[in-house]
LOTORGU-542844 format. One record per residue (C-alpha): x, y negated, z negated. Coordinates in Angstrom, 3 decimals, decimal comma. Layout:
residues N
<c1:X; c2:Y; c3:Z>
...
***
This chain:
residues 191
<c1:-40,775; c2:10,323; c3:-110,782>
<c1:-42,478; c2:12,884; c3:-108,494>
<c1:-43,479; c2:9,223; c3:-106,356>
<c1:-39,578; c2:8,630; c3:-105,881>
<c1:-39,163; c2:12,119; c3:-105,196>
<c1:-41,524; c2:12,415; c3:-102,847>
<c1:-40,888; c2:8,742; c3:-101,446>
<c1:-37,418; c2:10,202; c3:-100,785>
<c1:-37,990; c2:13,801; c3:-99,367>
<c1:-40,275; c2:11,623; c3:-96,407>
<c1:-38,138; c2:9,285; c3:-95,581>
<c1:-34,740; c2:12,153; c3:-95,379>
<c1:-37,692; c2:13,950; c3:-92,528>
<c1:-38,497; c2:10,572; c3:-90,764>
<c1:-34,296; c2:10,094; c3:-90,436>
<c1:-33,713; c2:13,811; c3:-88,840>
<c1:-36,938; c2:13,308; c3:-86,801>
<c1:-35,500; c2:10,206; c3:-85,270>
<c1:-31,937; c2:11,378; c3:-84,891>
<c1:-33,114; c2:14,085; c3:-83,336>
<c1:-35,201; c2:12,395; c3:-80,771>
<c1:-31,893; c2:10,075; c3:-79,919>
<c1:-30,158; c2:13,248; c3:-79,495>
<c1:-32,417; c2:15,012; c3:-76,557>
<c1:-32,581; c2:11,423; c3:-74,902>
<c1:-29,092; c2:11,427; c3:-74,685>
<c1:-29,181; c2:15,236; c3:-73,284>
<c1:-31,414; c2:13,797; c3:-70,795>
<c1:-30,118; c2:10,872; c3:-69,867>
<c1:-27,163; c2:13,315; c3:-68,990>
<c1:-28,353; c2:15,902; c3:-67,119>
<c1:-29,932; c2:13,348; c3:-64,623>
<c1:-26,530; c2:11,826; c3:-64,480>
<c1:-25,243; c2:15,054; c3:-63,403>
<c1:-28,344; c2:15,687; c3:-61,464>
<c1:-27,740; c2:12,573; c3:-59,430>
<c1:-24,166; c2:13,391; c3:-58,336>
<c1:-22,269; c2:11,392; c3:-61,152>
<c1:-20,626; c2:15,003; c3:-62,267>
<c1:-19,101; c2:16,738; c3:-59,232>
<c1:-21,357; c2:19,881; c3:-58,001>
<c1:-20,673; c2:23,294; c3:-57,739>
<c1:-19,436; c2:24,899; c3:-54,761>
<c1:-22,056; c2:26,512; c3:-53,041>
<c1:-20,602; c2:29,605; c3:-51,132>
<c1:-22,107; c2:28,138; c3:-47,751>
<c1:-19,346; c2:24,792; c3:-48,660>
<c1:-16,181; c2:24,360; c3:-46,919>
<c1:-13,468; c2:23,675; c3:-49,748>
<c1:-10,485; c2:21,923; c3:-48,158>
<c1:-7,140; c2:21,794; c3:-50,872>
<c1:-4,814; c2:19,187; c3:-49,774>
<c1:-0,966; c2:19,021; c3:-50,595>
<c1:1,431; c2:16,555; c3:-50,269>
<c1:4,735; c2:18,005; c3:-48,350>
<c1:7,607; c2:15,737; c3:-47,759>
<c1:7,635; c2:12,821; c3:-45,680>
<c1:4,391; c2:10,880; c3:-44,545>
<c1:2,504; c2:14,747; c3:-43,650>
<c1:0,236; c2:16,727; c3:-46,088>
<c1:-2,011; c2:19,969; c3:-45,344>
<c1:-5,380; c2:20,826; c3:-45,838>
<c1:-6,658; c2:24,516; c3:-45,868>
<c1:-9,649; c2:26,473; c3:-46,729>
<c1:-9,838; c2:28,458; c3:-49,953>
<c1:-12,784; c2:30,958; c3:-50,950>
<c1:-15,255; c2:29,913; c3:-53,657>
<c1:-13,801; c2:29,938; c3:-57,302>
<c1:-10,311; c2:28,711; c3:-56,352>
<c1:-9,029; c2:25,262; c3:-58,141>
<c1:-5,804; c2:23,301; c3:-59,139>
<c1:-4,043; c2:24,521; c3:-62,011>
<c1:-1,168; c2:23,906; c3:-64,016>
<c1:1,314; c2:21,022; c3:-63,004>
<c1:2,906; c2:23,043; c3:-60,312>
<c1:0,819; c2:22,258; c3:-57,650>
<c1:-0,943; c2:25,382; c3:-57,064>
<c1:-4,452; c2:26,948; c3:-56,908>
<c1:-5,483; c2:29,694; c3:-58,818>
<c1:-8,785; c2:31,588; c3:-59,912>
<c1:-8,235; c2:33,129; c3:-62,908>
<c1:-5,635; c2:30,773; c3:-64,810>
<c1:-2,786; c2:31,686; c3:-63,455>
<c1:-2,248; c2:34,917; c3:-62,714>
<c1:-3,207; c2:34,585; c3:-59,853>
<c1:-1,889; c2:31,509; c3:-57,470>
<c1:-1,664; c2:29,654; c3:-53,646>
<c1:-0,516; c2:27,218; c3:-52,327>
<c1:1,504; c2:25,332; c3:-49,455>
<c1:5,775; c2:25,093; c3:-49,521>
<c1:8,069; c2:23,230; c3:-47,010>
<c1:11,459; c2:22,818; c3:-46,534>
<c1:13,558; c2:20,668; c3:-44,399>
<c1:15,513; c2:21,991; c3:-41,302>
<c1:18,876; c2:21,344; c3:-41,460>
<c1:21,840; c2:22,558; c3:-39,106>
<c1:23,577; c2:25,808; c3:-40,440>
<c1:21,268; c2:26,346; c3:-42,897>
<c1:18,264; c2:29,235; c3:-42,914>
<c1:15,229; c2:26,383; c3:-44,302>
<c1:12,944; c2:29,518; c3:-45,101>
<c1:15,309; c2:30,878; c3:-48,015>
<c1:14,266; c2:28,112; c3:-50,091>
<c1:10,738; c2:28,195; c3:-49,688>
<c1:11,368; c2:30,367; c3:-52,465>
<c1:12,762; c2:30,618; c3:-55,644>
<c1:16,485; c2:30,599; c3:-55,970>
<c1:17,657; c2:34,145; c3:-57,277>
<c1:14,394; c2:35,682; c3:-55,929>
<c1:15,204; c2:38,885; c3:-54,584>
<c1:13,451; c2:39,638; c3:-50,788>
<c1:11,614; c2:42,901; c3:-50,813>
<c1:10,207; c2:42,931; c3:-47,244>
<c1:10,768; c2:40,084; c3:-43,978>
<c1:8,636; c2:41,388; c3:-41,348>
<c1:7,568; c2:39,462; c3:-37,785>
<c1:3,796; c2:39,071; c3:-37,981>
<c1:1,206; c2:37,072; c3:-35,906>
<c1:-1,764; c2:35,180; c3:-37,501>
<c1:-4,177; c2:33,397; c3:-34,918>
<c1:-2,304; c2:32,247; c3:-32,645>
<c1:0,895; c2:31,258; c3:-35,610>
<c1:3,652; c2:33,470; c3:-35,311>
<c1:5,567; c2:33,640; c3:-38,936>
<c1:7,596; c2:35,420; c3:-41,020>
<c1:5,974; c2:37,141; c3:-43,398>
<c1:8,382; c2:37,097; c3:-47,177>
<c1:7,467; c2:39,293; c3:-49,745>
<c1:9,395; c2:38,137; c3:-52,992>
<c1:9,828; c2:39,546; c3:-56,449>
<c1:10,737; c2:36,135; c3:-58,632>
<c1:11,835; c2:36,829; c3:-62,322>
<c1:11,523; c2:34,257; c3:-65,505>
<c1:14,226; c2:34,343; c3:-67,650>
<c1:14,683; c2:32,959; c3:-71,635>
<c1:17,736; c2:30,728; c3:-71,048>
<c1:18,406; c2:31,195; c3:-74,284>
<c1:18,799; c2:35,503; c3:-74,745>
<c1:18,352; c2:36,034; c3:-71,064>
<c1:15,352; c2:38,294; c3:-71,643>
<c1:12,477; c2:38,496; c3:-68,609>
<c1:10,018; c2:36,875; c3:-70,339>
<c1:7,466; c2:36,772; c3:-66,841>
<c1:7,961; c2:38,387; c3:-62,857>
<c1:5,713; c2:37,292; c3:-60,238>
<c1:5,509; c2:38,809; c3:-56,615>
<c1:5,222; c2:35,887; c3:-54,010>
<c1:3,806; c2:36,570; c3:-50,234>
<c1:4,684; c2:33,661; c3:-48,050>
<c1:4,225; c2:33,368; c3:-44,472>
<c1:6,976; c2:31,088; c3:-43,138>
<c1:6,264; c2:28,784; c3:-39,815>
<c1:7,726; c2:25,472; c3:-38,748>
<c1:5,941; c2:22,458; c3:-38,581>
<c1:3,921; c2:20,767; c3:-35,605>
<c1:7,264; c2:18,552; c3:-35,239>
<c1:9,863; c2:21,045; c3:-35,944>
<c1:11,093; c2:19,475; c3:-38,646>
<c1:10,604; c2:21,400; c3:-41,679>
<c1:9,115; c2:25,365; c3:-42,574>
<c1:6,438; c2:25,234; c3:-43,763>
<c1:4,998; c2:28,176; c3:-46,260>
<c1:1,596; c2:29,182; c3:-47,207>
<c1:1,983; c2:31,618; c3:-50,296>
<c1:0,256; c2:33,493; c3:-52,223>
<c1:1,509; c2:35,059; c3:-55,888>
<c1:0,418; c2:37,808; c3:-58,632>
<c1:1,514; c2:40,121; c3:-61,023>
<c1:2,181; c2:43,156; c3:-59,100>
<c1:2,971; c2:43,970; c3:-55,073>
<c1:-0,429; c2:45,990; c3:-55,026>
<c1:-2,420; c2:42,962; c3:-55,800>
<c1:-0,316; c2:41,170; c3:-53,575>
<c1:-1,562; c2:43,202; c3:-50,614>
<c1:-5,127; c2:42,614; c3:-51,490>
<c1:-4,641; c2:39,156; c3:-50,935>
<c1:-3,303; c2:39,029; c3:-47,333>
<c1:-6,217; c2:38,358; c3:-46,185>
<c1:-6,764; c2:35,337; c3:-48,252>
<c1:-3,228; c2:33,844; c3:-47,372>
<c1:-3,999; c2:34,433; c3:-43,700>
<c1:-7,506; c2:32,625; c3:-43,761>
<c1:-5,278; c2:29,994; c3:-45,322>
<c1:-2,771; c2:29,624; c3:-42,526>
<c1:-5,716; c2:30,018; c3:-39,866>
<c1:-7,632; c2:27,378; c3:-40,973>
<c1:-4,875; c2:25,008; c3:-41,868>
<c1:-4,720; c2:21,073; c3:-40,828>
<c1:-2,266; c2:19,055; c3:-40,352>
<c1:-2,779; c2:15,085; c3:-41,898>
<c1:-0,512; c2:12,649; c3:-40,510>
***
């Protein structure tokens, strides 16, 4: 009885032993998969990060974002931090008797500040925009986000374009100017 016993207590060790070996080959086989470039690397602060989006018609733009900054949500945006923090690129389409940077926000947004500014060599408008989200439902302001776009028509004159950035609060807002102006500066156009 102690025979089968001890028959059985071996062979339960030789099973872990062996399960356990499959298991680190399988660790290793995938860290060299991710070693050899299968898994996409991190961004070294020394790499250029390019974010492309799609505007309308055959055109899309490609800027430079700092380190840290990645799609999120379905919206089409970039953010750091999940969210709360976003970017990204608007445009609109020029049409006669109608202002084509009021809708490269929000409807109902309210403007708290238009001012003439000069980036490079871009001259925009720079919007800042307090946008509210409401419950349909009880009409209670569920979220508010304050939007800084700087507005600027396209190479062909066709559309305003708008490279935004958004966050909780106007102060933060202002801390990220410079980020939204790196944007438009090192923006490219992709025919």
């Amino acid at each position: 009885m102690n025979d089968k016993f001890f028959g059985n207590r071996v062979f339960s060790m030789i099973l872990l032993l062996i399960l356990g070996m499959m298991f680190s080959a399988c660790s290793g086989l995938s860290a060299a998969a991710s070693e050899a470039g299968s898994l996409p690397p991190q961004n070294s602060p020394e790499t250029i990060v390019y974010k492309e989006f799609a505007l309308p018609g055959p055109v899309a733009v490609r800027f430079e974002l700092p380190e840290g900054w990645d799609w999120w949500g379905n919206g089409g945006s970039l953010s750091p931090n999940d969210g709360k923090t976003l970017a990204g690129v608007t445009a609109a389409w020029i049409k006669p008797g109608q202002d084509a940077e009021t809708r490269l926000y929000n409807e109902g947004a309210s403007v708290l500040e238009k001012t003439d500014v000069k980036v490079g060599e871009v001259e925009t408008h720079r919007y800042i925009v307090e946008e509210t989200f409401t419950n349909a439902a009880t009409g209670e302001v569920f979220d508010r986000k304050f939007r800084m776009i700087y507005a600027f028509p396209s190479p062909e004159g066709d559309m305003i374009v708008g490279v935004f950035v958004a966050d909780t609060s106007v102060e933060e807002l202002e801390a990220l100017s410079s980020v939204a102006e790196h944007m438009l500066i090192s923006l490219k156009w992709d025919e």
